[in-house]
DRENSE-354942 format. One record per residue (C-alpha): x, y, z; residue in one letter. Coordinates in nm, 2 decimals. Layout:
> X, Y, Z, A .
...
//
This chain:
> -6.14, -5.90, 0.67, X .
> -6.37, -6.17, 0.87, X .
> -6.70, -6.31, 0.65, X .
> -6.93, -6.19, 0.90, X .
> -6.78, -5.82, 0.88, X .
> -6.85, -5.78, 0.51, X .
> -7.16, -5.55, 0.49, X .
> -7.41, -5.68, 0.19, X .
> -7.62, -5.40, 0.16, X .
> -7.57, -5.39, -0.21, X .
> -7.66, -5.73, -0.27, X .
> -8.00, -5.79, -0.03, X .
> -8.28, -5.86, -0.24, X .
> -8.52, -6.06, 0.01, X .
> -8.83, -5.86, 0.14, X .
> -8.75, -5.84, 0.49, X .
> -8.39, -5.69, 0.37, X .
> -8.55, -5.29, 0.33, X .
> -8.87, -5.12, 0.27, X .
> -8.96, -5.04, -0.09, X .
> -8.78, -4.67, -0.20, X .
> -8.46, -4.76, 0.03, X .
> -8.74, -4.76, 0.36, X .
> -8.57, -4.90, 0.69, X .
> -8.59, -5.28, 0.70, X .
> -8.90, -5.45, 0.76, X .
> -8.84, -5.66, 1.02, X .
> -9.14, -5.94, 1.11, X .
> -9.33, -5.87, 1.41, X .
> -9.55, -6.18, 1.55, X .
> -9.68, -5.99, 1.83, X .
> -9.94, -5.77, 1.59, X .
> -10.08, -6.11, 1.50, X .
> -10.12, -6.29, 1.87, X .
> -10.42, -6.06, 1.88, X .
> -10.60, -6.17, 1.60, X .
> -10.90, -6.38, 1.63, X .
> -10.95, -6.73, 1.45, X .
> -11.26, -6.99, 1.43, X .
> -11.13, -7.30, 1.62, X .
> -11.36, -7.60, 1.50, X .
> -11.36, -7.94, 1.63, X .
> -11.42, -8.24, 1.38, X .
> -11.55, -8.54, 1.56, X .
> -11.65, -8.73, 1.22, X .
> -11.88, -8.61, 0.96, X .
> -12.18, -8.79, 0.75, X .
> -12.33, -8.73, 0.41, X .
> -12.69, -8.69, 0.39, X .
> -13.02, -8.64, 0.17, X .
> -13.20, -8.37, 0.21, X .
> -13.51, -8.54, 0.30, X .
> -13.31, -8.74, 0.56, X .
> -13.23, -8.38, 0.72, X .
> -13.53, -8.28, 0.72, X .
> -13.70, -8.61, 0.88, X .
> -13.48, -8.55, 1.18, X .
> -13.62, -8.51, 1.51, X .
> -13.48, -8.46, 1.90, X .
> -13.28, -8.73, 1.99, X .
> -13.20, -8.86, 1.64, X .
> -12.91, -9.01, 1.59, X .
> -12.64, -8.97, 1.34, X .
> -12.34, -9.16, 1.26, X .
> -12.02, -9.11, 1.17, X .
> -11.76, -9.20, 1.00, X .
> -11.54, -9.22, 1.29, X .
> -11.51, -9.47, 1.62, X .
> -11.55, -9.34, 1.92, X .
> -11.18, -9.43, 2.02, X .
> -11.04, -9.21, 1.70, X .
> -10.90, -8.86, 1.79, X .
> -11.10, -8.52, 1.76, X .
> -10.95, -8.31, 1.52, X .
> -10.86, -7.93, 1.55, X .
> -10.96, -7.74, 1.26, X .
> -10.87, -7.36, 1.21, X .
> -10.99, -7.19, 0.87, X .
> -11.10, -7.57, 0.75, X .
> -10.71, -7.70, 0.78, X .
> -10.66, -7.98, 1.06, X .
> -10.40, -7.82, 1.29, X .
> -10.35, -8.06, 1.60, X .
> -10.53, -8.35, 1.70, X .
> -10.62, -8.49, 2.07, X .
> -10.91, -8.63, 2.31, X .
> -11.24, -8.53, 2.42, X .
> -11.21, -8.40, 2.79, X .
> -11.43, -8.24, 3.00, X .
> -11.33, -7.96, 3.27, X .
> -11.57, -7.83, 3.54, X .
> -11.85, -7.91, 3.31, X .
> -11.75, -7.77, 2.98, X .
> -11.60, -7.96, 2.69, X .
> -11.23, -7.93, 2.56, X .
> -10.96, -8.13, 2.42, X .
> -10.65, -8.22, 2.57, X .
> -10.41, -8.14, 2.23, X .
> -10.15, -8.51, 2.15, X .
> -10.06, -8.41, 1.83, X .
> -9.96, -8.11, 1.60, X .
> -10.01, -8.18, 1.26, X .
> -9.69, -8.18, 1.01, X .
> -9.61, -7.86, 0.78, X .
> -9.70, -8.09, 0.52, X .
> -9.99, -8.28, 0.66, X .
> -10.16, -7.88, 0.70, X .
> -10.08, -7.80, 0.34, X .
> -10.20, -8.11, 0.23, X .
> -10.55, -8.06, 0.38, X .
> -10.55, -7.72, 0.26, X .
> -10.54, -7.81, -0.08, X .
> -10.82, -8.14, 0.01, X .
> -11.03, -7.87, 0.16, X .
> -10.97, -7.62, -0.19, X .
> -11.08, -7.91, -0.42, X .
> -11.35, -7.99, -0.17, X .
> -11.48, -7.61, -0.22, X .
> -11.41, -7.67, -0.60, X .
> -11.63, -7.92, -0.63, X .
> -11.92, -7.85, -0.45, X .
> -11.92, -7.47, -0.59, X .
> -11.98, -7.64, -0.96, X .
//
């Protein structure tokens, strides 16, 4: 008999293999989650200030950041940097034209940077 014939039905132990109490097989479905809504930020640069240096603030202050103006926006979605890109502007509104997805890794890394971050500031 041919590899691919052999029926392993007694051996499947991964989750998407059956239901629990011998269910049908669970099989995963990405369309239930392409409706689900997300909070999209974008990061231009960020600054650390006093309190008092809030508060002094008035229209048309100005605040820098720790950024140049040449560096890329980035995309942030649950406070993890997805994709990077540049500033545009389309019949008046602001976007950004996407030039880079971040890496598996590079998301899991600011993941746990934005855990320890929470950590932190929670003590």
């Amino acid at each position: 008999m041919e590899p691919e014939s052999v029926s392993n039905k007694s051996e499947s132990t991964g989750p998407s293999e059956g239901g629990p109490n011998g269910s049908a097989p669970i099989t995963p479905n990405l369309d239930l989650l392409k409706d689900i809504e997300l909070p999209v930020m974008l990061r231009f640069g960020s600054a650390q200030m006093s309190l008092k240096d809030l508060a002094g603030l008035n229209t048309g202050a100005v605040i820098e950041l720790d950024r140049a103006l040449t560096d890329r926006v980035e995309v942030l979605v649950g406070g993890n940097v997805i994709a990077r890109g540049e500033p545009i502007v389309v019949h008046g509104a602001y976007g950004i034209r996407i030039s880079e997805i971040a890496s598996r890794q590079e998301r899991l890394m600011t993941t746990s940077l934005h855990a320890a971050e929470s950590g932190d500031n929670a003590a």
